[in-house]
N, C-alpha and C positions, 0 to 999 in steps of 0.2 A: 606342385607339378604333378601329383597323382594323377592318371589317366593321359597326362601328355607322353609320356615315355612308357609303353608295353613292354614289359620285362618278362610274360609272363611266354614266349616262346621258346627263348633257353630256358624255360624252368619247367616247363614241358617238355623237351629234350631230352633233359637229362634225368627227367621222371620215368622216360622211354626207356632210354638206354638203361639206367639202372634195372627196370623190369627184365630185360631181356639178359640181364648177369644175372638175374635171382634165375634158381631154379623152378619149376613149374608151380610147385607150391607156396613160392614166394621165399624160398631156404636160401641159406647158401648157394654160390656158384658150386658148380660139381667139382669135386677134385679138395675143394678148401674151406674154413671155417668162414664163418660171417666175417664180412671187412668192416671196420669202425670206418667213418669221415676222418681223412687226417687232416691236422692243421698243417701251418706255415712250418712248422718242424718235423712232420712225420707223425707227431703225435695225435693220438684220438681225440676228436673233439666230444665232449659231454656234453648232453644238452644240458642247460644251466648251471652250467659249469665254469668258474671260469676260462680266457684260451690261457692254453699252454705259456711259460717264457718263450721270447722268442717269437712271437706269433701275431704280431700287432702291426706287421706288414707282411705282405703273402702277396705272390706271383697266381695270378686267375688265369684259368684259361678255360673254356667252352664247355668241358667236361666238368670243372668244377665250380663253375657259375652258383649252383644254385647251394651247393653246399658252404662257401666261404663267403658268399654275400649275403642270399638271399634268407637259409637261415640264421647265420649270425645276427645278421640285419634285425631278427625278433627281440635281440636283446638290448645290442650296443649301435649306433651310426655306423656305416661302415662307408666309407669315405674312398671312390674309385679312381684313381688315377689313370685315366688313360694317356698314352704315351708310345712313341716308338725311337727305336735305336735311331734312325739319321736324324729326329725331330732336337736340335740344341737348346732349342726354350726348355721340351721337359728337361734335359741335364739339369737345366738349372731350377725347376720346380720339384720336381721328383725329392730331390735328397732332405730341401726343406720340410716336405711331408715325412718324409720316411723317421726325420729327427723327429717333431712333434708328435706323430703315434708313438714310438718311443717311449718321450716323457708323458705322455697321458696315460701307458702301463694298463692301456685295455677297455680305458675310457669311449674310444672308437676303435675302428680297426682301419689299417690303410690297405687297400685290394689294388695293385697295380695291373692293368689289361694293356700287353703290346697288343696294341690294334694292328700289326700287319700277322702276326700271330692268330688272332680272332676275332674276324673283320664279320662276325654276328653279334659279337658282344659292342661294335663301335655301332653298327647298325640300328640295333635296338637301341641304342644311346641317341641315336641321330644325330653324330659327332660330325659337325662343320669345319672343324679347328681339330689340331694341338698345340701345348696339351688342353684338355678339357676335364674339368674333374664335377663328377656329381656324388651327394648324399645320401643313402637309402637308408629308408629307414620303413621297418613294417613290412620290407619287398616291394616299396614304393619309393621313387624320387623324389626326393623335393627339393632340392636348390641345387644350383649349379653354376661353376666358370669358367669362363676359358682364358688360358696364358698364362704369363708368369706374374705370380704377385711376391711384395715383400715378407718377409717370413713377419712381421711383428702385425702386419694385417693379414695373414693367415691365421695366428695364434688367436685374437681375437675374434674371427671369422668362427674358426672351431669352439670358444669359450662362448657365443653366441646360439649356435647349433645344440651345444652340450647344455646351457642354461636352461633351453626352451625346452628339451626332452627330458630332463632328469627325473621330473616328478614322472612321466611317462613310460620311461628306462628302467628299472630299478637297477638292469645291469652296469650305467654309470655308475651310481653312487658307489655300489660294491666294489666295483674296480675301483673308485679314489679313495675308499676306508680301506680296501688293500692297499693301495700306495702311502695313506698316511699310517698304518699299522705299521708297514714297513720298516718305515722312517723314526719309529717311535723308541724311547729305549727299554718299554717296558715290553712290547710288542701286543698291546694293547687295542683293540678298534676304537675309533672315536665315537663318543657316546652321538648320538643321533642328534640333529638338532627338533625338536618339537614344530609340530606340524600349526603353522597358524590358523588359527581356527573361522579368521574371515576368508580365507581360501576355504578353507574345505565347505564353508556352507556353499557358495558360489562354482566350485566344482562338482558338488550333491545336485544342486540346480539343473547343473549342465547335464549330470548324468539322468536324468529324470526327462531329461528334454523340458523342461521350466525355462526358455531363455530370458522370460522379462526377469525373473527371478535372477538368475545369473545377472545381467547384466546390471541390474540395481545393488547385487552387494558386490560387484569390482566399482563400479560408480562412488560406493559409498568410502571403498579402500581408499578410492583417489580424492574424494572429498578432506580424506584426513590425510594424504602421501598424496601430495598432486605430483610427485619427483618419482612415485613407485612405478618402474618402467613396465616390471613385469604383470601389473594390473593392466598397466594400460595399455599391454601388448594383448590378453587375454581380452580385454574388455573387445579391441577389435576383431580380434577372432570371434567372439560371441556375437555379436550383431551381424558379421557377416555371414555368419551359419544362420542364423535366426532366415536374413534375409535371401539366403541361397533355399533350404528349405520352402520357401514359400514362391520361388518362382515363378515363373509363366515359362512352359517349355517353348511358347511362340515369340520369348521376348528379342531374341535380334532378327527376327525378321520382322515385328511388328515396329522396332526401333529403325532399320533398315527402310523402313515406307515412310515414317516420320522424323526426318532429320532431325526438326527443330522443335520435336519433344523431347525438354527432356528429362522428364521423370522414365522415359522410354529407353534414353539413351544410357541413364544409371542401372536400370534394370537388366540392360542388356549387356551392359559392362560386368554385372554380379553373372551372369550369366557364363559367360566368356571365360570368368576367372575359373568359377568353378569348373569347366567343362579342361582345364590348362592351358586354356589360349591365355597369357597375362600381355604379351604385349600387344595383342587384339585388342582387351580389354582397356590396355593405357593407351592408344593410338586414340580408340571411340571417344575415349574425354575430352583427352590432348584437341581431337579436332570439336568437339559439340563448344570448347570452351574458345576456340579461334572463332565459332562463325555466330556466337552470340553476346549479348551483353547487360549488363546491370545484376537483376537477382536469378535471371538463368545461370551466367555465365559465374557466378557465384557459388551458386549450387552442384556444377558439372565441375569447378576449381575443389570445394570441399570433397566432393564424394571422391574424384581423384586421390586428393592426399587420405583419406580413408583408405583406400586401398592399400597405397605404400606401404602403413603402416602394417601389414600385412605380411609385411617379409623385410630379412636383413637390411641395413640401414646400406648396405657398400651393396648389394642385390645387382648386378651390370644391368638390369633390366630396371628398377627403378630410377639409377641414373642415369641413362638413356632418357627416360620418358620425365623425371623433373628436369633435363635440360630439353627438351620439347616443351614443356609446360611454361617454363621462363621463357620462351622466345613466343610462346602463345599468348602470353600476359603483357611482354613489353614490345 
């Protein structure tokens, strides 16, 4: 969802406001020593540090936007709950969240925003519903729901999100070798577990921009683990980068003049995806795959499920568009 959601006017805002508390020089406000960022408890936040107890749900509001989301967000998910006092769905979503950051001890952070509170923070969200909850991560969104769901498809919702970022994160791991140190009776950190070394070549690739590279040693992981999900989640992230990178910036409106191309219509769906239109992008299939048939209709069926793959298996937007796709096919 990068680029579909602009976060970046509160964080301009409150980059404003903050200049105009500093003194001319950039010092102190007059009168008082420099102010720390407080957390959810009052307490100063340290950059790489971990939060405070206590601090793994925190009340947002406009002013502190860009301090308790957007850079916590550098280290750990930070998971926004929007919600309002008359809204009785969040009562009942709200509290579920507020347990799981809890037991996750910093793993994410839960940011609840009253939208009638700070109806710039719902805005920038482009909140249709409540409640509505999005993920940021980097000062970027990328997945999102709206309503109430059951706490044990939440938990795995979040154990999906936290899967995908850890190697990315460092600050998850930190935070659950803190919870397992914890727990431990010697008070001990858990020794690390050792880094496979067919990932690290295939993420050297990535890093280099080498995608045929990349993609040939997750290929070869799943040649030997055809069940290893997390290759096979990477593998489609890699191809679609590969394929994003090499676009045509004319490709939906060159697909738009040719319906019933459709190597035009995949192209302009990678398009789509990357720019954050995704259910633009699964609409263009869904239909190239209604109006044609045999090895077209084949081709615009596979590059579809290529896509999915791309995000959360419970994604509302995915299952929206595989139950279009099944009423496309039968």
């Amino acid at each position: 969802m990068a680029g579909a959601v602009d976060l970046s006017g509160l964080k301009a805002r409150a980059e404003q406001r903050g200049s105009a508390q500093r003194g001319p020089a950039g010092g102190p406000p007059a009168g008082g020593a420099p102010q720390a960022p407080a957390g959810g408890d009052g307490a100063p936040v340290v950059e790489g540090a971990p939060p405070p107890a206590g601090a793994y749900v925190i009340d947002v509001t406009e002013d502190t936007f860009q301090t308790e989301v957007l850079e916590r967000s550098m280290t750990v998910p930070v998971v926004v709950d929007l919600w309002a006092d008359w809204c009785q769905p969040c009562k009942q979503l709200s509290p579920t969240l507020e347990k799981l950051a809890n037991e996750g001890g910093g793993a994410w952070i839960l940011a609840k925003v009253d939208v009638d509170a700070n109806p710039r923070i719902a805005q920038m969200f482009q909140v249709q519903s409540i409640p509505t909850v999005y993920v940021v991560v980097a000062q970027q969104p990328v997945t999102s729901f709206s309503g109430v769901q059951p706490e044990n498809e939440l938990r795995g919702w979040i154990g999906q999100i936290l899967d995908a970022l850890r190697d990315r994160m460092p600050g998850i791991a930190e935070a659950e070798a803190r919870a397992a140190a914890g727990g431990s009776e010697d008070g001990a950190e858990p020794a690390p577990e050792p880094d496979d070394p067919r990932f690290t070549a295939a993420e050297e690739a990535l890093e280099q921009g080498d995608y045929d590279a990349a993609v040939a040693a997750y290929e070869r992981i799943l040649a030997e683990e055809p069940a290893n999900t997390e290759a096979a989640a990477a593998l489609a992230q890699v191809r679609f980068m590969s394929r994003a990178e090499q676009a045509d910036p004319t490709a939906v409106s060159r697909a738009d003049a040719a319906p019933d191309d459709v190597d035009a219509q995949k192209a302009a769906a990678d398009a789509e995806l990357a720019a954050g239109r995704v259910e633009a992008a699964f609409d263009r299939l869904v239909k190239t795959v209604q109006r044609t048939g045999g090895d077209d209709r084949d081709a615009a069926r596979e590059h579809l499920v290529g896509l999915f793959e791309l995000f959360a298996a419970d994604d509302p937007r995915v299952t929206s568009a595989r139950r279009a796709l099944a009423r496309a096919l039968y």
